[in-house]
Structure formats: structure tokens, C-alpha cells
C-alpha positions in Angstrom: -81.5 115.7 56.4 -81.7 119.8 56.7 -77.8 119.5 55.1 -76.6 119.0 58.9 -73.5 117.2 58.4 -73.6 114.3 61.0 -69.9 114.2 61.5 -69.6 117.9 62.2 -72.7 117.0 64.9 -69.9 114.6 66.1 -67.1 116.9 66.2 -69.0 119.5 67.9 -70.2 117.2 70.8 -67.0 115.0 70.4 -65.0 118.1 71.6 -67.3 119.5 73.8 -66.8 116.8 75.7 -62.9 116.4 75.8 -62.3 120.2 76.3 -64.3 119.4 79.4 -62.2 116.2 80.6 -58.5 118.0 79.8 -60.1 121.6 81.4 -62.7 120.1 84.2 -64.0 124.0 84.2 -67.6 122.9 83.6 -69.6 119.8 83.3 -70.5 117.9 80.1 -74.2 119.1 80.6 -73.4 123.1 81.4 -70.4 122.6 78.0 -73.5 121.1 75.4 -76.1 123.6 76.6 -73.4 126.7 75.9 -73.1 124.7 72.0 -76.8 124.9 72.1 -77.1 128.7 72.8 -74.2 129.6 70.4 -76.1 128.0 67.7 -79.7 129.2 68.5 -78.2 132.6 68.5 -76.7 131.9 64.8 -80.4 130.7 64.1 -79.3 127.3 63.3 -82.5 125.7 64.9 -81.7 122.7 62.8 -78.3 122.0 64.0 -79.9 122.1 67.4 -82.1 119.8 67.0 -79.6 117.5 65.9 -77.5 118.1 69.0 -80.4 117.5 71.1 -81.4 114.2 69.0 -77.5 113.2 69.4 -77.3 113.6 72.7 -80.7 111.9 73.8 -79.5 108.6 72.0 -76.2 108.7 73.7 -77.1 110.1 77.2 -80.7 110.4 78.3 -80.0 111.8 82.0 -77.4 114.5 80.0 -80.3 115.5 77.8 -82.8 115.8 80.3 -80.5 118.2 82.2 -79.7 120.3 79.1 -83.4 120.7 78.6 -84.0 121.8 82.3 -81.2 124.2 81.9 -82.9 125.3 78.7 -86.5 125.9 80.2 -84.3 129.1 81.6 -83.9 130.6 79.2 -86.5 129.9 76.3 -90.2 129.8 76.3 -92.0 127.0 76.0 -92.7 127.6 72.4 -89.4 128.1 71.7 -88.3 124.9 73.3 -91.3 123.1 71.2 -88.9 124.3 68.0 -85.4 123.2 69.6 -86.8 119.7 71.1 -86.8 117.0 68.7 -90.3 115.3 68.4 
């Protein structure tokens, strides 16, 4: 798939998500969207869209406030090639 490795998908949002609970500086939500503009500035759409996949599975109320956090600061055509279909 693409050559994303799932496990490093895993690792990524795995310690995304326990920097936030030993740190509490930011929530889960505002910690995976900062992921998602570190790699849409490395042009790694596809990694992206596997974050985005990952975390709709596991947390739909997560993703949907990642993507409203998103509509800041990409167009809608952009978002149309970081959104999974």
C-alpha cells in the first residue's frame, strides 16, 4: 500500500498520544493534527492519508475534529487529497 509502513503509522499515532498523557500540554486532537502538518509539509500526502484512515477507524469524534481543525488551514481541494475516500 503506497510503501507506508503500518507499524510506523502506529508508532507515530501510538506516541502522539502518550507524549500527550505524560505532558497534558495539548489534546490528542491538537497533537495528531501537528503529525498531520509536519508530514504535509514533507509532502508525504500518502502518510497522511493513512493517519487520517487510522484515526477514523479508532476514533471517529477525534477525526472529525482533526478535519475541522484542518479546513483552517487547507483548501478544500487540498483537503479532497489528504481525506481518505
Amino acid at each position: 500500500m503506497y510503501g507506508i509502513n503500518l507499524l510506523e503509522v502506529a508508532k507515530i499515532l501510538g506516541a502522539t498520544a502518550a507524549s500527550n498523557v505524560v505532558f497534558n500540554k495539548h489534546g490528542i486532537v491538537r497533537s495528531v493534527h501537528q503529525e498531520i502538518i509536519k508530514y504535509s509539509a514533507q509532502q508525504n500526502i500518502d502518510m497522511v492519508k493513512v493517519m487520517m484512515r487510522t484515526l477514523a477507524q479508532q476514533n471517529e469524534q477525534a477525526y472529525k475534529d482533526v478535519v475541522e481543525i484542518l479546513r483552517e488551514h487547507f483548501t478544500e481541494q487540498e483537503l479532497q487529497k489528504i481525506l481518505p475516500q
